[in-house]
Backbone bond lengths (Angstrom), bond angles and torsions (degrees), N, CA, C in turn:
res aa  C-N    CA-C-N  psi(-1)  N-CA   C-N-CA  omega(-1)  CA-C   N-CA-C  phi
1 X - - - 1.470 - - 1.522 108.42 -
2 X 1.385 111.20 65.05 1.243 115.86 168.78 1.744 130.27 -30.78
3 X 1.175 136.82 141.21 1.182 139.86 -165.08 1.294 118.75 64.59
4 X 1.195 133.72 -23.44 1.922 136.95 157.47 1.454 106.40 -39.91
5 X 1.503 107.56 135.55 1.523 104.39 172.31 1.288 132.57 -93.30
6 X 1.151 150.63 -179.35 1.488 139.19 174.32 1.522 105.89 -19.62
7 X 1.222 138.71 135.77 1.373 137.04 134.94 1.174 104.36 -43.56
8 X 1.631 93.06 141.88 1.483 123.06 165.01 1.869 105.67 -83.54
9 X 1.703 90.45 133.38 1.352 107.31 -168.11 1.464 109.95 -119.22
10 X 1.539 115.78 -16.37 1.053 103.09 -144.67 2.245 78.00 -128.81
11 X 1.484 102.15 142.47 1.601 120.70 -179.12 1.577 108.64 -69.68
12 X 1.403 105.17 -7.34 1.830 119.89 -174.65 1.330 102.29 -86.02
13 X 1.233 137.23 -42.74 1.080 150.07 -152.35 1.913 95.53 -61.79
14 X 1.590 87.92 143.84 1.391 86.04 -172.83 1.461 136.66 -81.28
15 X 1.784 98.07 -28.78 1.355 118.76 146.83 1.590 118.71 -40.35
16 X 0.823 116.07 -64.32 1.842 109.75 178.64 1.517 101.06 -78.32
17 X 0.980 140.89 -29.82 1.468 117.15 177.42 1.450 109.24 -58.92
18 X 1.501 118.29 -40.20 1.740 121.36 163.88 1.496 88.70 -33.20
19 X 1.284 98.56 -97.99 1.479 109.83 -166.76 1.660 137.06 -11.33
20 X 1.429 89.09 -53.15 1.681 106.12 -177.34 1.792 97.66 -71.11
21 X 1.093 133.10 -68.96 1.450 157.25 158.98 2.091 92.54 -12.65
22 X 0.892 111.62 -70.78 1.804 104.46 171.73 0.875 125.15 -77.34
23 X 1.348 132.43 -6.33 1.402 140.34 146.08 1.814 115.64 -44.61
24 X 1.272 103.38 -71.78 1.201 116.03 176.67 1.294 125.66 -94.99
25 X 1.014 138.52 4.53 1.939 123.07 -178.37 1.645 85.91 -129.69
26 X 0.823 102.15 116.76 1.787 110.95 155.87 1.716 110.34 -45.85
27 X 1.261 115.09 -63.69 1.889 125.75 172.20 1.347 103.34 -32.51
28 X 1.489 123.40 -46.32 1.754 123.01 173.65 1.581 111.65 -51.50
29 X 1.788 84.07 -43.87 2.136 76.61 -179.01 1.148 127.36 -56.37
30 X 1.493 103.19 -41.61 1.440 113.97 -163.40 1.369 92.91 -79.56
31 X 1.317 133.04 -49.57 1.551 126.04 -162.76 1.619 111.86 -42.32
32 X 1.513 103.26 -50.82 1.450 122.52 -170.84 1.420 119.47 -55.31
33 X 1.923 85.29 -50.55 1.699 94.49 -166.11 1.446 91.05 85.47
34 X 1.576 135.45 52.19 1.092 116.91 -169.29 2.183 93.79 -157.68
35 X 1.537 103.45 132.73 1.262 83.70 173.13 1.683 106.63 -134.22
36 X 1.254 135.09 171.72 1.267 131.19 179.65 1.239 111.23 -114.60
37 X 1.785 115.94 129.34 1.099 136.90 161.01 1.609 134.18 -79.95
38 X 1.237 132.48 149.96 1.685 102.29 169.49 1.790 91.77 -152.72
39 X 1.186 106.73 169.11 1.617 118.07 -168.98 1.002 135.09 92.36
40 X 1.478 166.00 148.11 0.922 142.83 -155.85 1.370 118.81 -106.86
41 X 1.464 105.99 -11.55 1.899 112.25 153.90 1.264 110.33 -66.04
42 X 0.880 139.08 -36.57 1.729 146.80 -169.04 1.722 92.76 -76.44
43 X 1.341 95.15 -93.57 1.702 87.31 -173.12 1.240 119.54 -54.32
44 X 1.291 142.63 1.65 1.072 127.73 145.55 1.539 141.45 -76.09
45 X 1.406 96.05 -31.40 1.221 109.70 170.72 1.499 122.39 -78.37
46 X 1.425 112.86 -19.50 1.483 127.23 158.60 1.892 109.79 -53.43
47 X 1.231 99.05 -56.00 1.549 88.24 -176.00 1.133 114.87 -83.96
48 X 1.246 145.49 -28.55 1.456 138.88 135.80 1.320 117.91 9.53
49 X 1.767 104.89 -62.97 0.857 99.25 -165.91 2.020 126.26 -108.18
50 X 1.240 86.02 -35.38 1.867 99.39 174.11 1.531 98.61 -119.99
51 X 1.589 127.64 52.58 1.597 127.42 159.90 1.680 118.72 56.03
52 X 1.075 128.83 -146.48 1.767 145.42 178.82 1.146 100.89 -37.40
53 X 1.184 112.80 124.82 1.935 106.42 146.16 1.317 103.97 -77.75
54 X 1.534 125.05 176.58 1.487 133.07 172.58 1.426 100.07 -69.47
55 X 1.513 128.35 -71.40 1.460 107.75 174.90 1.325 103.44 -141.43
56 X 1.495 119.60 170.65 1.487 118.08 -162.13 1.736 96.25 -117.01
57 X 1.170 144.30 116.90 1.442 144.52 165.31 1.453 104.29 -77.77
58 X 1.708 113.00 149.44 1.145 123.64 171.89 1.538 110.46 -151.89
59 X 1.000 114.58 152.56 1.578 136.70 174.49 1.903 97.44 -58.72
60 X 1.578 99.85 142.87 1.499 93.88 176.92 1.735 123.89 -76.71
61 X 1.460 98.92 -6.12 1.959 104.72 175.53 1.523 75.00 -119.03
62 X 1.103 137.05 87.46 1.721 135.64 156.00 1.934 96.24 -68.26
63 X 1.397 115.10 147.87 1.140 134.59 167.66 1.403 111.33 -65.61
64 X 1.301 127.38 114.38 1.680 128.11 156.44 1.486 107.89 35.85
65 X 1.819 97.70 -86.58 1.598 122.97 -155.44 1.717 103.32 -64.10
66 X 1.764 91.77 -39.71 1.930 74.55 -178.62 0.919 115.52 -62.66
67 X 1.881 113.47 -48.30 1.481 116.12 -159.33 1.934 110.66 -52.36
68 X 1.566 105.32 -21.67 1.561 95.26 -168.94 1.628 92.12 -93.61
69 X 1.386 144.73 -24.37 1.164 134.64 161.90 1.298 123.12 -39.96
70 X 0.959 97.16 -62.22 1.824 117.03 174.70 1.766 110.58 -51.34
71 X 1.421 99.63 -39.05 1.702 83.35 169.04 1.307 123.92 -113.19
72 X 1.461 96.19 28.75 1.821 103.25 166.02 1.667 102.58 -112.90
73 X 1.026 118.66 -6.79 1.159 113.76 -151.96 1.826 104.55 -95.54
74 X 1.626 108.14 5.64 1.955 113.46 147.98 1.169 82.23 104.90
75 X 1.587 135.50 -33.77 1.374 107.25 -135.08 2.068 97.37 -117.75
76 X 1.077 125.85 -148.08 1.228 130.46 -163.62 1.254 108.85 -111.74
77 X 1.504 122.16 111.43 0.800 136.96 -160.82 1.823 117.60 -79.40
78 X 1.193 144.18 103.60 1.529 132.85 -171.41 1.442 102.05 -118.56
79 X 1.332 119.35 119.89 1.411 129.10 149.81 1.654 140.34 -36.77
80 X 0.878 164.84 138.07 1.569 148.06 165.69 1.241 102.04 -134.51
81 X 1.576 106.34 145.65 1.644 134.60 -170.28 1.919 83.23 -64.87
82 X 1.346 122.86 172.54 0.972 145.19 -168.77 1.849 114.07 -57.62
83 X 1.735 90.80 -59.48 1.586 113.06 -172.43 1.124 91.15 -78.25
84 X 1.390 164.87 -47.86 1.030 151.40 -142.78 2.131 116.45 -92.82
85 X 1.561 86.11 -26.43 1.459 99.30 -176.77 1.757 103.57 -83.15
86 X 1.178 109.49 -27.05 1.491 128.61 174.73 1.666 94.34 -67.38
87 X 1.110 138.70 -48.66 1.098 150.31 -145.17 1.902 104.95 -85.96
88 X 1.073 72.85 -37.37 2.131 94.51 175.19 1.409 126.09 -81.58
89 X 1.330 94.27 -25.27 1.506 106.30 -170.15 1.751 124.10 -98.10
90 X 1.317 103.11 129.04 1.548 101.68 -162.77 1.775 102.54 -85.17
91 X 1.176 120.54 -20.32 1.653 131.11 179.35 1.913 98.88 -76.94
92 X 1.424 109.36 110.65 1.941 109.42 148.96 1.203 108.20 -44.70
93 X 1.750 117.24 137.55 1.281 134.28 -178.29 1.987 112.11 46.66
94 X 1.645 95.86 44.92 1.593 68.98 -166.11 1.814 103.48 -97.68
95 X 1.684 104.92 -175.11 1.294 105.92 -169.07 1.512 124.60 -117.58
96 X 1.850 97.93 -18.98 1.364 115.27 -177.32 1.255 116.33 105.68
97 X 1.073 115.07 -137.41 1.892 119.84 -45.35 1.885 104.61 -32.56
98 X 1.380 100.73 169.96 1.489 124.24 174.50 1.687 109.22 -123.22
99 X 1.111 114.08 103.57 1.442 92.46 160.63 1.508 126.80 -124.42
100 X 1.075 117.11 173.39 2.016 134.53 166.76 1.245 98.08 -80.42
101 X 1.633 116.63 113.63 1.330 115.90 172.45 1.601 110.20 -123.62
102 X 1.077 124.85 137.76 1.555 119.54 161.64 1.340 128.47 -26.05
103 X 1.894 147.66 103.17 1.339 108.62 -163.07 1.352 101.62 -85.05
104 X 1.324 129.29 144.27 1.319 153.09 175.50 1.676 104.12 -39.44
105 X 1.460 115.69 134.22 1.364 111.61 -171.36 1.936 97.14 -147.95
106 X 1.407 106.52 73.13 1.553 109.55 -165.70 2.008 104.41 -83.17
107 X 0.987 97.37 129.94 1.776 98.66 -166.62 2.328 101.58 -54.55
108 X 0.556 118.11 146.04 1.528 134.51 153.95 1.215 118.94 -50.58
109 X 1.162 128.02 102.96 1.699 115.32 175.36 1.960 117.90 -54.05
110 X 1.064 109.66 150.22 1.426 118.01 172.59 1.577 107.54 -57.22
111 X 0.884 127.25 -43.69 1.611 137.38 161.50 1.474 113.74 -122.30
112 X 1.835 88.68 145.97 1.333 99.14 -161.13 1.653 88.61 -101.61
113 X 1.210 140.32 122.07 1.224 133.35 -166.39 2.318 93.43 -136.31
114 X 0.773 146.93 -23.37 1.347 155.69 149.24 1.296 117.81 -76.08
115 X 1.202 98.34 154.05 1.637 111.21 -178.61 1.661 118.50 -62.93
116 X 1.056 114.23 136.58 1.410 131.19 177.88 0.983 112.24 -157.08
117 X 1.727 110.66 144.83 1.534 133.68 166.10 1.377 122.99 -101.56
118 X 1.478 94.67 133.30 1.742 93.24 -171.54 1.641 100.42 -118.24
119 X 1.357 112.07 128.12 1.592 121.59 -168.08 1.730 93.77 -116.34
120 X 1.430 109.23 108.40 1.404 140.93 168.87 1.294 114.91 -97.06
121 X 1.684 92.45 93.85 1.412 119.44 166.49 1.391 113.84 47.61
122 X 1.468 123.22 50.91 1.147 164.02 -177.49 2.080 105.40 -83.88
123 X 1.395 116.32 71.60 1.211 135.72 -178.28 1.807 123.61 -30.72
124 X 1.488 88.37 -60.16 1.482 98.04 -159.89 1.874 113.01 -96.01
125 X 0.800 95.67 128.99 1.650 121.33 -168.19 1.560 88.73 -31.70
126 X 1.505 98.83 -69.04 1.722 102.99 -145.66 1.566 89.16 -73.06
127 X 1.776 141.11 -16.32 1.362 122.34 157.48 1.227 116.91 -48.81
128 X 1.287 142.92 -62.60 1.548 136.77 -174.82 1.429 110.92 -74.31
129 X 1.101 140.45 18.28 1.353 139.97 171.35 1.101 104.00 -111.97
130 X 1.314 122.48 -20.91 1.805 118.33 175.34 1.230 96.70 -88.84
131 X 1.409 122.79 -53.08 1.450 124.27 -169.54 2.045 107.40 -46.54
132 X 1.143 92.84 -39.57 1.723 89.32 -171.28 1.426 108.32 -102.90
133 X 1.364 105.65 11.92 1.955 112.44 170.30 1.862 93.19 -82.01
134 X 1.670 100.02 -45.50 1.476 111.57 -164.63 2.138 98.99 -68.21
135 X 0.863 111.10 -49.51 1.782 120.70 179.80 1.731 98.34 -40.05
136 X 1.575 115.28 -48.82 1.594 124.08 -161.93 1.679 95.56 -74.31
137 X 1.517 108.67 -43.34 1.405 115.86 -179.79 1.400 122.19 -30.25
138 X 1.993 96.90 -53.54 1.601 102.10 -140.69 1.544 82.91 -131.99
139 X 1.818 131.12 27.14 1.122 114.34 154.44 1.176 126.74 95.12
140 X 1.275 118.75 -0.31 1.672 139.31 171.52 1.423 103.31 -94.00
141 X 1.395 106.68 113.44 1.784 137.88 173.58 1.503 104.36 -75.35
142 X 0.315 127.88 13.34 1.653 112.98 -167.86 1.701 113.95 -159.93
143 X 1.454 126.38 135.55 1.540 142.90 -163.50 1.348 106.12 -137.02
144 X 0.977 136.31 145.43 1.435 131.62 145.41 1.444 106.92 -132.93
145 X 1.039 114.29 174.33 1.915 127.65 -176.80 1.231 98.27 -149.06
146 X 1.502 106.54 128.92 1.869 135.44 149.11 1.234 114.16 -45.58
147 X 1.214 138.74 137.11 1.526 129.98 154.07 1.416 108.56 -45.09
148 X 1.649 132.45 133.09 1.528 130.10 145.04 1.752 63.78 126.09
149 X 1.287 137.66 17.70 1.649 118.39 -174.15 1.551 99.47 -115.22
150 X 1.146 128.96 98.05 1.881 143.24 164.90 1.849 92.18 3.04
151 X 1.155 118.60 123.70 1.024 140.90 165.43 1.376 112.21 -57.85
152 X 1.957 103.57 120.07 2.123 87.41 -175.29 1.099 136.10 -85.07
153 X 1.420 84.37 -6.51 2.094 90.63 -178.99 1.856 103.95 -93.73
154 X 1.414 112.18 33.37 2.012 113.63 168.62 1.855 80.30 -85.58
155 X 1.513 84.98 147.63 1.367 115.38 167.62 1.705 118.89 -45.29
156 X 1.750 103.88 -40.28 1.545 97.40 178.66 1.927 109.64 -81.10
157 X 1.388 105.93 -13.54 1.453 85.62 179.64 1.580 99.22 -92.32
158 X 1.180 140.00 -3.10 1.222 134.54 -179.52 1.721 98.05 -89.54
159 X 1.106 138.77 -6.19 1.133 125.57 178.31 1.552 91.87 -115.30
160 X 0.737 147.07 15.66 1.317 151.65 172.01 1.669 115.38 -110.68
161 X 1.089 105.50 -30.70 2.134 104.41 164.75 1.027 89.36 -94.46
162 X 1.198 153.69 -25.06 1.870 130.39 176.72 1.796 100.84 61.47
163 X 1.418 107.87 60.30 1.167 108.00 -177.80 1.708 119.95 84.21
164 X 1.214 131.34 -32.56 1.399 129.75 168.58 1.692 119.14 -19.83
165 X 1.425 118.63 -46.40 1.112 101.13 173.21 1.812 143.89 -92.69
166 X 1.147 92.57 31.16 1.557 116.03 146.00 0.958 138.42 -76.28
167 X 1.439 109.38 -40.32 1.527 121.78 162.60 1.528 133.44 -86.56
168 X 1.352 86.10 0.16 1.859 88.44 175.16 1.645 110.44 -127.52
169 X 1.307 118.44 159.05 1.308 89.21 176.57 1.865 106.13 -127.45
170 X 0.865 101.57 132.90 1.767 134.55 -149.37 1.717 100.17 -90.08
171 X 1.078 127.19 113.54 1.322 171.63 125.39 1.474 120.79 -35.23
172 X 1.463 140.06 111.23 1.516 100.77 -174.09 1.979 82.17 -150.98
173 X 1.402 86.66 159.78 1.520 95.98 175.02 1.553 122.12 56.55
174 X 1.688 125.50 41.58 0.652 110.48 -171.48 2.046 103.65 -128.71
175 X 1.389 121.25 150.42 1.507 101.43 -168.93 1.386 125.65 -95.10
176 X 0.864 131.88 154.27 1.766 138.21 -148.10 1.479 94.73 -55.37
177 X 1.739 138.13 -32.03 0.898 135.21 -167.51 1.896 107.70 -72.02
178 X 1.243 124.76 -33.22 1.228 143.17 138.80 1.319 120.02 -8.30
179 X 1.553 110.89 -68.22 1.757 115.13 169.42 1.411 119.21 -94.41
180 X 1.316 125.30 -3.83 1.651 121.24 -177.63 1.317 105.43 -86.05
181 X 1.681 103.51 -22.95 2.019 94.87 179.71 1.390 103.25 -78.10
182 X 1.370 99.72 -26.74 1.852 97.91 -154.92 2.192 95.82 -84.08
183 X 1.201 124.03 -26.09 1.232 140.26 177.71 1.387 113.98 -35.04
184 X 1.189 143.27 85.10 1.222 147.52 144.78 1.840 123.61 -76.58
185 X 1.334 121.65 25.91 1.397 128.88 -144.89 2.178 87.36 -150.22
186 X 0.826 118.04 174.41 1.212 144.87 -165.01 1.932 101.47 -102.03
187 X 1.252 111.77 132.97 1.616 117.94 166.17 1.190 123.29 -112.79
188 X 1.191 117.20 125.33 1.546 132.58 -165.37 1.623 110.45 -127.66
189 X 1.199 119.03 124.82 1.579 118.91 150.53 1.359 110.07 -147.83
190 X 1.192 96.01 171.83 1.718 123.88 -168.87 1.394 89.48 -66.16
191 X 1.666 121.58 172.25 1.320 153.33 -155.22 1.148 134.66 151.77
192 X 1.516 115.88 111.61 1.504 116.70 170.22 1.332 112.82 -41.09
193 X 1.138 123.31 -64.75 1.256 139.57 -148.03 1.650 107.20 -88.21
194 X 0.980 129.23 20.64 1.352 137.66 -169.09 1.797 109.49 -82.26
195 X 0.894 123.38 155.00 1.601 113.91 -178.65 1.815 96.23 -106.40
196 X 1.492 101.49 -16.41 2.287 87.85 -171.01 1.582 85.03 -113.54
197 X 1.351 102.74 118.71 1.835 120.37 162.75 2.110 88.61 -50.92
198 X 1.657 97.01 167.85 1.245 123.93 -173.97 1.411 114.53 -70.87
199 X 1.528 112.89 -28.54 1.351 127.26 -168.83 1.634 106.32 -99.66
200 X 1.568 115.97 -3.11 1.595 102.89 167.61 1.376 103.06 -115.41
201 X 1.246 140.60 3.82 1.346 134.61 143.60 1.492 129.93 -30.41
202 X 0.881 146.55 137.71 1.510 156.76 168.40 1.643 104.65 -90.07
203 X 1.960 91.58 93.53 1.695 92.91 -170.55 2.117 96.38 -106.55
204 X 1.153 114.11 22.56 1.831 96.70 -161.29 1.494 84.07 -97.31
205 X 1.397 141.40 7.63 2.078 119.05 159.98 1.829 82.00 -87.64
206 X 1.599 81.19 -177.86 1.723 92.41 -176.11 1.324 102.99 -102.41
207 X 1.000 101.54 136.33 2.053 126.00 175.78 1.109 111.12 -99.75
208 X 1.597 112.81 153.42 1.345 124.98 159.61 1.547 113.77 -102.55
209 X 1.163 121.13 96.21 1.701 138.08 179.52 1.559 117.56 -65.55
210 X 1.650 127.16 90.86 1.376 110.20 -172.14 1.837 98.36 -101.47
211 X 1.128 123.41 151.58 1.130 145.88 145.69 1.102 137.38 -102.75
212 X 1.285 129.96 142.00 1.470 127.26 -138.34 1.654 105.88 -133.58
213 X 1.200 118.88 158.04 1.458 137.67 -161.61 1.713 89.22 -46.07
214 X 1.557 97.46 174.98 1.790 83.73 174.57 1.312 119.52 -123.88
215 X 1.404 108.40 12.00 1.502 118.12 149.10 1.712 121.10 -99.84
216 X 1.335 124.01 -17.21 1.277 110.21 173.96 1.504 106.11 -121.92
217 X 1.178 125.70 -28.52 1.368 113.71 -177.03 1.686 122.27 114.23
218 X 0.759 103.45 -171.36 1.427 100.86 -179.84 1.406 114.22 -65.07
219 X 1.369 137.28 141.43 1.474 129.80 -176.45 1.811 113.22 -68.03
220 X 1.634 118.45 132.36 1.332 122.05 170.17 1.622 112.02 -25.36
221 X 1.500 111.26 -71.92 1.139 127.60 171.10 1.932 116.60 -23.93
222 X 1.039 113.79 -39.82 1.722 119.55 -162.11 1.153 76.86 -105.57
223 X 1.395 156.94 -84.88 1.306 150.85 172.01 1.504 101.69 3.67
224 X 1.018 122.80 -93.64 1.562 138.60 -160.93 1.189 115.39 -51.85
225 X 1.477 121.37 -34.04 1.191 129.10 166.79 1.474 113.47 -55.57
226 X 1.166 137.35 -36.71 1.002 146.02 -155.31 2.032 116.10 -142.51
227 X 1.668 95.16 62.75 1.906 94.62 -159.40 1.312 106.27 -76.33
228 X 1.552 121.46 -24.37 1.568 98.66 160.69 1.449 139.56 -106.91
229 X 2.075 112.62 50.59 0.964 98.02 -163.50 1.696 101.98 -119.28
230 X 1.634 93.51 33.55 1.780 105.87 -163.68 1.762 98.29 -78.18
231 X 1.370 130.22 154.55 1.353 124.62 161.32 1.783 87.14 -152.64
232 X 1.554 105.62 149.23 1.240 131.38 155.65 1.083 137.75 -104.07
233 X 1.841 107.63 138.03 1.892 117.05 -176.62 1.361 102.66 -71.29
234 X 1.570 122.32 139.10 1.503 95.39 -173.13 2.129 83.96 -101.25
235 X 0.858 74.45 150.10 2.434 100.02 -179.56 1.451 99.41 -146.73
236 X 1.496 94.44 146.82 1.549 107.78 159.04 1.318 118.06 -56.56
237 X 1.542 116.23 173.86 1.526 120.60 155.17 1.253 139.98 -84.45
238 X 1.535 95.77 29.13 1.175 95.37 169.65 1.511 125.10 -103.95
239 X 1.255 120.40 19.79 1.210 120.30 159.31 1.377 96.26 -156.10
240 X 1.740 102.80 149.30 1.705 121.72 164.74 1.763 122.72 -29.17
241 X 1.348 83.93 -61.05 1.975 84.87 -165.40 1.331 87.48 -149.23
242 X 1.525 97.06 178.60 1.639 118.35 174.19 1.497 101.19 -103.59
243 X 1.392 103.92 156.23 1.705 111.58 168.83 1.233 106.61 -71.91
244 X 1.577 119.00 140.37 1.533 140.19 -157.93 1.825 96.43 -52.33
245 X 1.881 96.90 -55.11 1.815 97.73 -172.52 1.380 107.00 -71.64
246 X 1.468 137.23 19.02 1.189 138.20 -172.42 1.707 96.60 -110.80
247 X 1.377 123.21 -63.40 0.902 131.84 159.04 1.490 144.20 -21.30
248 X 1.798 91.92 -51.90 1.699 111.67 155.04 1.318 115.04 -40.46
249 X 1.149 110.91 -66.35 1.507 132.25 -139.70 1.496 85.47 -76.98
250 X 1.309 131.40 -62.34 1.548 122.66 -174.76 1.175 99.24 -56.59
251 X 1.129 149.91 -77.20 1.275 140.23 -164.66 1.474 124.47 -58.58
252 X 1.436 119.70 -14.27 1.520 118.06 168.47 1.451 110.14 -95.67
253 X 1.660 113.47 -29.59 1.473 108.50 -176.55 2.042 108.69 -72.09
254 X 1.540 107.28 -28.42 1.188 118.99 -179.29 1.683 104.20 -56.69
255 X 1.362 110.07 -37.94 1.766 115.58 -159.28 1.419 84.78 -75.08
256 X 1.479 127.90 -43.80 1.461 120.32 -158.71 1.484 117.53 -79.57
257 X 1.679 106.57 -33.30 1.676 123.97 163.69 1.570 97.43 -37.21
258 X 1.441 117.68 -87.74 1.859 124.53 174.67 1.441 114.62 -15.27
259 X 1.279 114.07 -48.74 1.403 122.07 178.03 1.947 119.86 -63.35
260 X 1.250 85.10 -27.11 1.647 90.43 -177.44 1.847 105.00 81.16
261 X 1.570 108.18 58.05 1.035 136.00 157.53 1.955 102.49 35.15
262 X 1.533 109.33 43.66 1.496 107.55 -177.48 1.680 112.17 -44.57
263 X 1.374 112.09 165.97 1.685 101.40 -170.78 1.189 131.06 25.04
264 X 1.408 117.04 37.80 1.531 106.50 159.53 1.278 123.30 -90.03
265 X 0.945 115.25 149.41 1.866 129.82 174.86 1.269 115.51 -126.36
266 X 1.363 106.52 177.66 1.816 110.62 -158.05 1.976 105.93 -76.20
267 X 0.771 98.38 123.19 1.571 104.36 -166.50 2.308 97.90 -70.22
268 X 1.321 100.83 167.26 1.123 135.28 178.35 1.311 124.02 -102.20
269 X 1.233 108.04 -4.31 1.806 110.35 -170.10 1.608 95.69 -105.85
């Protein structure tokens, strides 16, 4: 990898202390404004779409494909000694590249007139990474996040959309009062207790879909605002509830079924 400079050897180094430091503390992310990518679908699809990462890390025998990613990819290329790149990396046996990317900060429209999902205080990593794998799936642009809702640019929800957030554009930390002014669109969430199942709803205008924490549910407050926009999964009794990213997915793939499955293509699964 011609033109790369010495590998970094040493855990002092200030370049990897960035690195290591956004790896692990969420407070690094936010401080920076900075989130980390790794793989070569990810960072590629990052510059695809919003240009340079800040810098691209690589293993000192990088594979072919990274090494030429890494030097197409605009930005500054840094090496790491073996243990240390191991040390950075959230993928077993992985190869890279890693990079520091800007996290994406796309403005909110003044009116919300398209479909969007709003995930209320929605905990667990790998829940909002399915939820917004499923949004990229079935054609819904638009995300927002509650405060107390897992941050989407952490490493486990980025390996958990498998690319999803390229295709959507992500909203985070913002409070329900935020989208009810801006709401010109219909509000919908899941509910046990609902009297109209998901599938006799009238989903083909565009909705706003909230999902709710996964021990309490959707907040009273967003509820009330919106008293007839409850529908139920119908399940046996043999279990309480469905998992939140389980939930999504029926209820967004259901809205898109109604629609007559616009932009779909031949699937991979």
């Amino acid at each position: 990898m011609s033109g790369i400079p010495e590998p970094i050897g040493s855990a002092a180094n200030p370049r990897f202390r960035l690195l290591a430091g956004l790896v692990e503390k969420a407070r690094e992310r936010r401080r920076h404004g900075a989130s980390v990518i790794e793989g070569l679908h990810l960072v590629e699809a990052y510059v695809d779409r919003f240009g340079s990462p800040r810098l691209v890390f690589v293993p000192v025998r990088a594979p072919a494909a990274v090494a030429r990613l890494a030097a197409a990819s605009g930005a500054e290329v840094v090496a790491l000694e073996p243990r240390l790149f191991a040390r950075a990396s959230q993928v077993e046996n992985g190869s890279g590249p890693i990079a520091i990317v800007d996290t994406p900060r796309p403005v909110l429209p003044d009116t919300i007139e398209e479909d969007l999902v709003y995930l209320d205080r929605i905990q667990d990593p790998g829940n909002v990474g399915a939820i917004l794998r499923t949004c990229a799936a079935v054609g819904v642009r638009r995300l927002v996040t509650a405060p107390g809702t897992a941050f989407c640019w952490a490493p486990k929800v980025l390996r958990s959309g498998q690319g999803a957030h390229f295709h959507v554009h992500i909203h985070e930390e913002l409070e329900w009062t935020e989208i009810s002014r801006r709401a010109r669109v219909e509000l919908r969430y899941a509910a046990a207790e609902a009297t109209r199942r998901v599938d006799q709803a009238g989903l083909l205008a565009p909705s706003i879909w909230v999902f709710g924490n996964e021990g309490e549910g959707v907040a009273a407050a967003i509820r009330a605002s919106a008293p007839g926009g409850a529908v139920a999964i119908p399940q046996t009794r043999k279990v309480e509830s469905l998992n939140v990213g389980v939930a999504a997915a029926i209820c967004l793939y259901e809205q898109w079924r109604q629609r007559g499955y616009p932009g779909a293509g031949q699937s991979r699964n």
